[in-house]
Structures are given as C-alpha cells and as structure tokens.
N, C-alpha and C positions, 0 to 999 in steps of 0.2 A: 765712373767706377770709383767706389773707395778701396785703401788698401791699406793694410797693415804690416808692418814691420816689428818683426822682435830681433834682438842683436845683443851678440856681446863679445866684446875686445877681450886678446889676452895679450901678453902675462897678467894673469890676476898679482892683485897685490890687496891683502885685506886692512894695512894699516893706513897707505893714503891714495887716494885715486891716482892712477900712471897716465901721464900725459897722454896716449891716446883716449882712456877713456874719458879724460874732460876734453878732448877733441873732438868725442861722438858728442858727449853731451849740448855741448856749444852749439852741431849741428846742428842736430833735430830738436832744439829749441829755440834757434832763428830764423828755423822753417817755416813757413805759412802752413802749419800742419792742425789740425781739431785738436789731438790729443796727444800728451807727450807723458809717460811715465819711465824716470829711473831710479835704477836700485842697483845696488851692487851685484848681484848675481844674472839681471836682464834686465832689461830695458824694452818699451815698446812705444809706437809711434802710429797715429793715424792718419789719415785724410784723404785727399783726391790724388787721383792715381798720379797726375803730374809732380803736385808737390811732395810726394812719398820719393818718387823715384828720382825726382832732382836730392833732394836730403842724402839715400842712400847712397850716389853716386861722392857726394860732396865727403857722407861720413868714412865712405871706405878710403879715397884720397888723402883724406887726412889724418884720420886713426892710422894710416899706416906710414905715411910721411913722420906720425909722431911717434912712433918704435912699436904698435902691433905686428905680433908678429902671425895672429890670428883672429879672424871676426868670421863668428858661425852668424850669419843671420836666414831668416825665413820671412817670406810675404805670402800673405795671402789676400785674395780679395772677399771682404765683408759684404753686408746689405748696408743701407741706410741705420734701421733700426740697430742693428748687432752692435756689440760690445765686448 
C-alpha cells in the first residue's frame, strides 16, 4: 500500500522557518520515502505505508517537542501510478 501525507505545523512565521517546521522537514526527508515536497504553506510526502507512518509518527514527536503548537495533517492511500 502507498500513502500520502500532506502537513503543516503552526505557529506559522512567514519571515524564517520556526523550529518545528525544520523539524518536520529533517523528517520526511530522512525518511526512506519516493517523494518529499516542501513549501511554506504545505508540505507533502509519499511512499510505502510503512515508511509514511514511521515519518509521520517521528514528525509529530518532534515538531511538537520543538514548540508546535499545531500540525493538521491528512493521509491518504494512492495507487501505484497516482500523483
């Protein structure tokens, strides 16, 4: 099963990234994951259902160890081909 993750940490801050959200980021790009896209307003993640949900497990731990004080995220499971 593949799965996708979209997320994003608050308090936003639009002048420099707040330590939780280079906390998410660090995750899910040390992740054994297919796909990693971030951006300021969302972020998303792909791959095998294992390695999504170790990441998501790991980013909420830590974005919130590092002062979020909110993370809306969503998953959903893809096909192969989907994008």
């Amino acid at each position: 099963m593949r799965l996708r993750v979209e997320f994003t940490t608050e308090p936003f801050d639009l002048d420099e990234a707040p330590a939780h959200a280079v906390a998410a980021r660090e995750v899910v790009e040390a992740a054994e994951l297919d796909a990693v896209d971030v951006g300021p307003f969302g972020n998303t993640a792909e791959g095998g259902a294992e390695a999504v949900l170790s990441a998501v497990d790991a980013l909420l731990r830590k974005s919130l160890a590092a002062g979020a004080t909110r993370i809306s995220l969503q998953v959903n499971v893809i096909g192969e081909g989907e994008k």
